[in-house]
C-alpha positions in Angstrom: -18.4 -11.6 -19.3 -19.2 -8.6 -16.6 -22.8 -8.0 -16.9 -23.0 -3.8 -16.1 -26.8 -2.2 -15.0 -26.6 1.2 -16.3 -29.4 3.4 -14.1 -29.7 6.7 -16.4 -32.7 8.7 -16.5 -31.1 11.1 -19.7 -32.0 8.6 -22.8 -29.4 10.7 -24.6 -26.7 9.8 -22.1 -28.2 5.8 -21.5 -27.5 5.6 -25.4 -24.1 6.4 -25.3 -23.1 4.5 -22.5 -25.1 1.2 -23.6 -22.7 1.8 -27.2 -19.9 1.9 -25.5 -20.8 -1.1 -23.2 -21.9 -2.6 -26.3 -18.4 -1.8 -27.9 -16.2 -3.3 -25.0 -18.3 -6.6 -25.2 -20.1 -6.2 -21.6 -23.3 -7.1 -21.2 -25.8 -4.4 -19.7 -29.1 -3.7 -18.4 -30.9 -0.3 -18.4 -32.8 1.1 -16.0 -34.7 4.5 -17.2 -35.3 5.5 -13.7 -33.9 5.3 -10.1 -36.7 3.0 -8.6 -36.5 0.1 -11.3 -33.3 0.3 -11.2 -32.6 -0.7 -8.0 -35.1 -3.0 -8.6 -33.3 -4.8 -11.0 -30.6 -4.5 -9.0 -31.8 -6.5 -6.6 -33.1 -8.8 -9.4 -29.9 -9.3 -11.2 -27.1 -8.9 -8.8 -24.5 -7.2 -11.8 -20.5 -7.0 -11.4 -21.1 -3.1 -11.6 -23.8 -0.1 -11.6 -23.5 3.1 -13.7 -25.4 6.0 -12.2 -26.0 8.8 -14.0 -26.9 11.8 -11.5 -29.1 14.8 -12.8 -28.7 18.3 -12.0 -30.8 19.7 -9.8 -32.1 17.0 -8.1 -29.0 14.9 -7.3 -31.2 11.7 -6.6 -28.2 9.3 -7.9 -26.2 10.5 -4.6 -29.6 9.3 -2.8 -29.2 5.8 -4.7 -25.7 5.3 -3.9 -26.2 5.7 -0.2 -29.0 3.3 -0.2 -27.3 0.6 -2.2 -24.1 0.7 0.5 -26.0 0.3 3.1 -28.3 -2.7 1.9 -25.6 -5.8 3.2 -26.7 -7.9 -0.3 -25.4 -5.1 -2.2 -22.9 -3.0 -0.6 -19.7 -4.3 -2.2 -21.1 -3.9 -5.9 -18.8 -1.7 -8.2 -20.4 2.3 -8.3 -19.8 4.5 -11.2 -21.2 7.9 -10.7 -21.7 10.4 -13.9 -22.3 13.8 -13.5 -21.9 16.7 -15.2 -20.8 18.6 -12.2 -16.9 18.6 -12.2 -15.6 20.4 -9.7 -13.2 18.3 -7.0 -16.1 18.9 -4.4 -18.4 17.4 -5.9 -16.0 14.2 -7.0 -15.2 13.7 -3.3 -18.7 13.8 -1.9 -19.4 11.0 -3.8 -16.9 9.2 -3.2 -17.5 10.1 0.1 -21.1 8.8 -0.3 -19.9 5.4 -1.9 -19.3 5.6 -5.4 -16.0 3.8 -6.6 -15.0 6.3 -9.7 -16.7 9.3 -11.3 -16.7 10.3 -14.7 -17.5 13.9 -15.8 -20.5 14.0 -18.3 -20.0 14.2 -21.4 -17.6 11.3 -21.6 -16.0 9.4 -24.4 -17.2 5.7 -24.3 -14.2 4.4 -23.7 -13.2 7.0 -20.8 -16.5 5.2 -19.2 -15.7 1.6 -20.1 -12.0 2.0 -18.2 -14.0 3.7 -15.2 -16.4 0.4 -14.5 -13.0 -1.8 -14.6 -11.5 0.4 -12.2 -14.3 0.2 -10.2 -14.5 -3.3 -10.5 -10.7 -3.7 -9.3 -11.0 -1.0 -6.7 -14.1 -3.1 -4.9 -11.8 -6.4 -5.4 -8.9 -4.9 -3.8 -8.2 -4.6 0.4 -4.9 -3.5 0.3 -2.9 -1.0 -1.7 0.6 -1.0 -2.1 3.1 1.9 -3.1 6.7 2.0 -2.8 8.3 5.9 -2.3 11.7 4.3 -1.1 13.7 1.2 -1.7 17.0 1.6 -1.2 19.2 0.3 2.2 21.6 2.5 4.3 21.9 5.4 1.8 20.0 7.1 -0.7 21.7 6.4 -4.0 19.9 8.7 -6.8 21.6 8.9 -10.7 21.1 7.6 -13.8 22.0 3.9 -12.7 19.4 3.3 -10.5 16.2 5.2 -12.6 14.5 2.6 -12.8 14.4 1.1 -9.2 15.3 4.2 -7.4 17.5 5.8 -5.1 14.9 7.0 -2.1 15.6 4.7 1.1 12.7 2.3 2.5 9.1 4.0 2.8 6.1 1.8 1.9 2.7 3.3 1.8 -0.3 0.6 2.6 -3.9 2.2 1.8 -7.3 -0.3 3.4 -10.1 1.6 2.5 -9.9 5.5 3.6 -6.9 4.5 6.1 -3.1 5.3 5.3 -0.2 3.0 6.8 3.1 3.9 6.2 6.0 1.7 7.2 9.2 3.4 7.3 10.3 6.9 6.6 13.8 6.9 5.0 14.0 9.5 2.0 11.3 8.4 0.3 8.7 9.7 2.8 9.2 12.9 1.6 7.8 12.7 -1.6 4.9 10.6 -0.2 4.3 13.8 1.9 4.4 16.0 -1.1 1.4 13.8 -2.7 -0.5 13.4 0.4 -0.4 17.2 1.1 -1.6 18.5 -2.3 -4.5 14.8 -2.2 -5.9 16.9 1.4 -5.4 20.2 0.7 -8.3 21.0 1.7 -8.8 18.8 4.7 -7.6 17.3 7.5 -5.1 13.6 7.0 -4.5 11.0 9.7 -1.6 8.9 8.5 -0.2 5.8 10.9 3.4 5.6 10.7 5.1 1.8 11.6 8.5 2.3 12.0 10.9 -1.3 11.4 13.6 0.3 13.6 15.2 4.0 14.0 18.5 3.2 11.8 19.2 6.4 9.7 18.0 5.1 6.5 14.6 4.4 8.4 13.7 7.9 9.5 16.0 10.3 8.3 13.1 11.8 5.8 10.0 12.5 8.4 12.0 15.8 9.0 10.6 16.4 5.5 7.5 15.0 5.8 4.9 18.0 5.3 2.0 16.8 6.5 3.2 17.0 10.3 3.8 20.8 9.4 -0.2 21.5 9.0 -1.9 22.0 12.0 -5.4 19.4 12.0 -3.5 16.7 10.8 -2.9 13.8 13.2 0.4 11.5 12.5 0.9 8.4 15.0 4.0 6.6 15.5 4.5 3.1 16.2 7.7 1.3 16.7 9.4 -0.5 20.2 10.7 0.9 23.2 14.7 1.5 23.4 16.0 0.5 26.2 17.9 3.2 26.5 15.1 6.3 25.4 11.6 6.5 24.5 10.3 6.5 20.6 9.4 10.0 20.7 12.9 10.7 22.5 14.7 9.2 19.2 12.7 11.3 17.1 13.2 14.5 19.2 17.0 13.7 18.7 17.0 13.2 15.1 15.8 16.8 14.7 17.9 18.1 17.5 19.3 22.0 16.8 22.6 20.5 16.0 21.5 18.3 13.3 18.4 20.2 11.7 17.1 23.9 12.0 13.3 22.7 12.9 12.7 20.9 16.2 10.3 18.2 16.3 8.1 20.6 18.7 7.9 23.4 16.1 5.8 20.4 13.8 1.8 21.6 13.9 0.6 18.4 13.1 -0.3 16.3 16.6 2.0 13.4 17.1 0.8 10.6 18.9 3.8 7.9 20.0 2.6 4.6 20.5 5.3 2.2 21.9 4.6 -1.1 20.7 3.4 -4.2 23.0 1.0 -6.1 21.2 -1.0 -6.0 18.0 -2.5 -2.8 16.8 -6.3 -2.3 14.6 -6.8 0.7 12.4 -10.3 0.6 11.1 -10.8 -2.8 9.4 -6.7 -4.1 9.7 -4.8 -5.8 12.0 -1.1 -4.9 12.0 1.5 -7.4 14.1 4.6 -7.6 14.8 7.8 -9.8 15.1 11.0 -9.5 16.3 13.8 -9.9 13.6 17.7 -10.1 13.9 19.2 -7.0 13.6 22.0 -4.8 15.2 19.7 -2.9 18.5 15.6 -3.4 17.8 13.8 -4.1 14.7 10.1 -5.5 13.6 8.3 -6.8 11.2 5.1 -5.6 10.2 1.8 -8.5 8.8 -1.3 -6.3 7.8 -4.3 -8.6 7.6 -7.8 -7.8 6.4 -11.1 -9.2 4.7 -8.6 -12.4 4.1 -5.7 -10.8 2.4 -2.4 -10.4 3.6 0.8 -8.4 3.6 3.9 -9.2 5.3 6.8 -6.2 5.7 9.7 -7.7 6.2 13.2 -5.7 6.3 16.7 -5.9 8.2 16.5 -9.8 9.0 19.9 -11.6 9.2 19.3 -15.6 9.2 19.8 -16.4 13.2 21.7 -19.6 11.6 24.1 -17.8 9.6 25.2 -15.4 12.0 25.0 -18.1 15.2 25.4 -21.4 13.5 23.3 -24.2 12.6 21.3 -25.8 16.1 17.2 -26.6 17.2 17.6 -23.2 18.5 18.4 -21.0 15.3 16.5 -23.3 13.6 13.5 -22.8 15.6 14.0 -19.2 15.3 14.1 -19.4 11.7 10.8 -21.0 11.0 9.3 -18.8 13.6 10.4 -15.9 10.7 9.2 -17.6 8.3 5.6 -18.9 10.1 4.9 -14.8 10.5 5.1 -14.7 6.8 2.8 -17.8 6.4 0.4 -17.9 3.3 0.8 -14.4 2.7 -0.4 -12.9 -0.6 2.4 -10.4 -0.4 5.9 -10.4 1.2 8.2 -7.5 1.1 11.4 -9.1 2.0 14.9 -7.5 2.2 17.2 -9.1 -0.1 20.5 -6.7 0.0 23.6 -8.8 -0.6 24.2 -11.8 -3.0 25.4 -14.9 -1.3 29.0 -13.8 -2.6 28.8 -10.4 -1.0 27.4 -11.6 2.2 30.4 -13.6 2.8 32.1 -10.3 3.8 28.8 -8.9 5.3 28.6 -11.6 7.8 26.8 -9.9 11.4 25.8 -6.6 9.4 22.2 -7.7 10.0 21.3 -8.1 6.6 19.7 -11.0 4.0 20.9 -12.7 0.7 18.7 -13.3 -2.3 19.0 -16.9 -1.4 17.9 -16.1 2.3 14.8 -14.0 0.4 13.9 -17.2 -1.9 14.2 -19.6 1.1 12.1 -17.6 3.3 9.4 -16.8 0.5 9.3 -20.8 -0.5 8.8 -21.9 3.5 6.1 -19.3 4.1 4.2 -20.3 0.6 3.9 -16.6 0.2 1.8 -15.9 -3.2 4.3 -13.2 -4.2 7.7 -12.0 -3.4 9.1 -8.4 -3.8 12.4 -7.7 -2.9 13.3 -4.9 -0.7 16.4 -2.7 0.6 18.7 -3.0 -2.4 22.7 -2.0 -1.4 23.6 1.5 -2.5 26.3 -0.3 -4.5 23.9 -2.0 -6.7 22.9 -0.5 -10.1 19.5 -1.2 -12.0 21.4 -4.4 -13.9 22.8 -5.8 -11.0 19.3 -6.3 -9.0 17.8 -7.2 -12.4 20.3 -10.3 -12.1 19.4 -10.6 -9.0 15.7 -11.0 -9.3 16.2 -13.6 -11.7 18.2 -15.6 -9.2 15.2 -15.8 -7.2 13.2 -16.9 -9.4 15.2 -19.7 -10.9 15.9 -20.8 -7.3 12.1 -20.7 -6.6 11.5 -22.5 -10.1 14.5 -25.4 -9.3 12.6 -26.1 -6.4 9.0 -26.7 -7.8 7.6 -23.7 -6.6 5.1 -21.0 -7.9 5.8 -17.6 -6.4 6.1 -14.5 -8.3 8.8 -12.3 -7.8 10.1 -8.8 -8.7 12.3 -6.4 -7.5 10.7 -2.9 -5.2 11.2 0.2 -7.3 10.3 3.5 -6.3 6.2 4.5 -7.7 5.6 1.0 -8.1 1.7 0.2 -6.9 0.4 -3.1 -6.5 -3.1 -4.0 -5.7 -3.7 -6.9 -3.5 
């Protein structure tokens, strides 16, 4: 049972909120005050704090700061209530540490959902949203509504930090989001590009935060050996192909060619090598103990080369990036039957997706790039190959299929 401490200095509002704690079967402590309540914080240690903040004084705010910076208690779960609603005031608290905020007056359950929230929010180091998950062409229609059409963009939130890993159609919706979420300030986003194929990049011409000027977007992929990373993006939006040049953007772009691993705030983002027609990388985010593992355009070096030490050394060196992951985004875009006439396209099977996800013991599998020929039934079938070949072989790793909105927490 989560134990909740419920700091409220309105006996009005404390009675409500202990009802509805009492209602969702959560244990709670009430504090009347700010003092002795984060005195019995100390003393009880809960799973969450409710903070009611009054108007004028705003003292709450003072408590939430205080509480984040003490190191015993800086990962509990804060609920802020206030009856001040405007945005503003949401995101300075938030700003200040709380976890959710909930408008006074409330309905009990409104605040019960808001301490689980908070509770998973706390729990969680890495967000997950998929914006595109399609390979090689964008395929929207009624077919493929439910695991959409947009090609491969992955968004990756750690704390306040944004990490976006691709930007085929699907970036451009992302964009939309992001640019109404800081309308009113100032976004640095950190895009990780696998490799400059069409299906890749051919959105960040839509992108629209690199069209407000104070917003900061850095690029990170390899070096071609033929032109430099901002050179392939200059090109894409070359007068010939698109009306907007990639010098009329107001956003600052940074280009950052990769050579060894990169930190943004509190993750660690590597890369690897994978086999692929010209350069491409995978991308392992690591932080606070979790791990995600983006891995997309990967051909099995023994398939295309033939089985040997080396290919198979190469292969486990794949699969060792992936290692004890708790996610793995894997590419899975042909069925062993359609690779046979796919053979040095640079792409996987969903047998090649299975193998890889049961050497590496990743916790969970999601598979990634579906072929433009495949309808919503057809990668539903494939899914469940996975997961019977996973199951045949004595293994526990859940598996699903990317579709476009779909958030996981990890």
């Amino acid at each position: 049972m989560v134990k909740a401490l419920l700091i409220e200095e309105d006996a009005e509002a404390r009675a409500v909120a202990e009802r509805a704690f009492a209602k969702a079967e959560m244990s709670v402590a009430s504090a009347p005050d700010y003092r002795s309540g984060y005195e019995l914080l100390r003393a009880e240690r809960p799973g969450a704090v409710v903070i009611g903040v009054s108007v004028p004084d705003l003292h709450g705010y003072d408590l939430c700061q205080e509480i984040r910076r003490d190191p015993a208690l800086q990962d509990v779960p804060i609920v802020i209530c206030s009856a001040q609603s405007y945005p503003a005031d949401i995101r300075r608290a938030k700003e200040l540490g709380a976890d959710e905020y909930v408008v006074k007056p409330y309905a009990e359950q409104q605040l019960v959902d808001a301490v689980w929230n908070a509770i998973e929010l706390r729990s969680t180091v890495f967000r997950v949203k998929f914006w595109g998950t399609r390979g090689s062409i964008a395929t929207p229609g009624p077919e493929t509504i439910r695991y959409g059409g947009n090609t491969a963009c992955v968004e990756v939130r750690c704390g306040e930090d944004i990490l976006i890993f691709d930007c085929g159609t699907g970036v451009r919706e992302l964009g939309i989001a992001l640019a109404k979420e800081y309308a009113e300030r100032s976004l640095e986003v950190h895009l990780f590009v696998s490799h400059t194929h069409w299906d890749h990049i051919q959105g960040f011409p839509f992108f629209q935060p690199a069209y407000r000027a104070g917003n900061r977007v850095n690029i990170y992929s390899l070096h071609s050996p033929d032109r430099s990373l901002e050179k392939l993006f200059t090109g894409q939006m070359d007068g010939n192909y698109f009306p907007v040049t990639l010098d009329d953007l107001m956003a600052r772009l940074h280009f950052e060619e990769l050579s060894g691993d990169v930190q943004i705030g509190e993750v660690k983002v590597s890369h690897m090598h994978l086999n692929h027609p010209g350069l491409s990388l995978s991308f392992r985010m690591e932080s606070k103990g979790r791990s995600v593992v983006y891995m997309t355009d990967h051909e099995p070096y023994h398939k295309l080369l033939g089985e040997s030490q080396h290919t198979k050394k190469l292969d486990s060196e794949i699969d060792a990036f992936a290692k004890n992951s708790d996610l793995l985004i894997r590419e899975a875009q042909y069925t062993d039957e359609e690779y046979v006439t796919k053979r040095g396209w640079g792409h996987s099977t969903t047998s090649d997706a299975a193998i890889s996800a049961m050497n590496s013991e990743t916790k969970r599998l999601v598979l990634f790039h579906h072929d433009p020929m495949h309808d919503d039934h057809q990668i539903d079938s494939m899914v469940d190959f996975c997961r019977n070949k996973i199951k045949e072989n004595g293994k526990e790793i859940s598996v699903m299929g990317a579709a476009d909105k779909l958030t996981l927490r990890i």
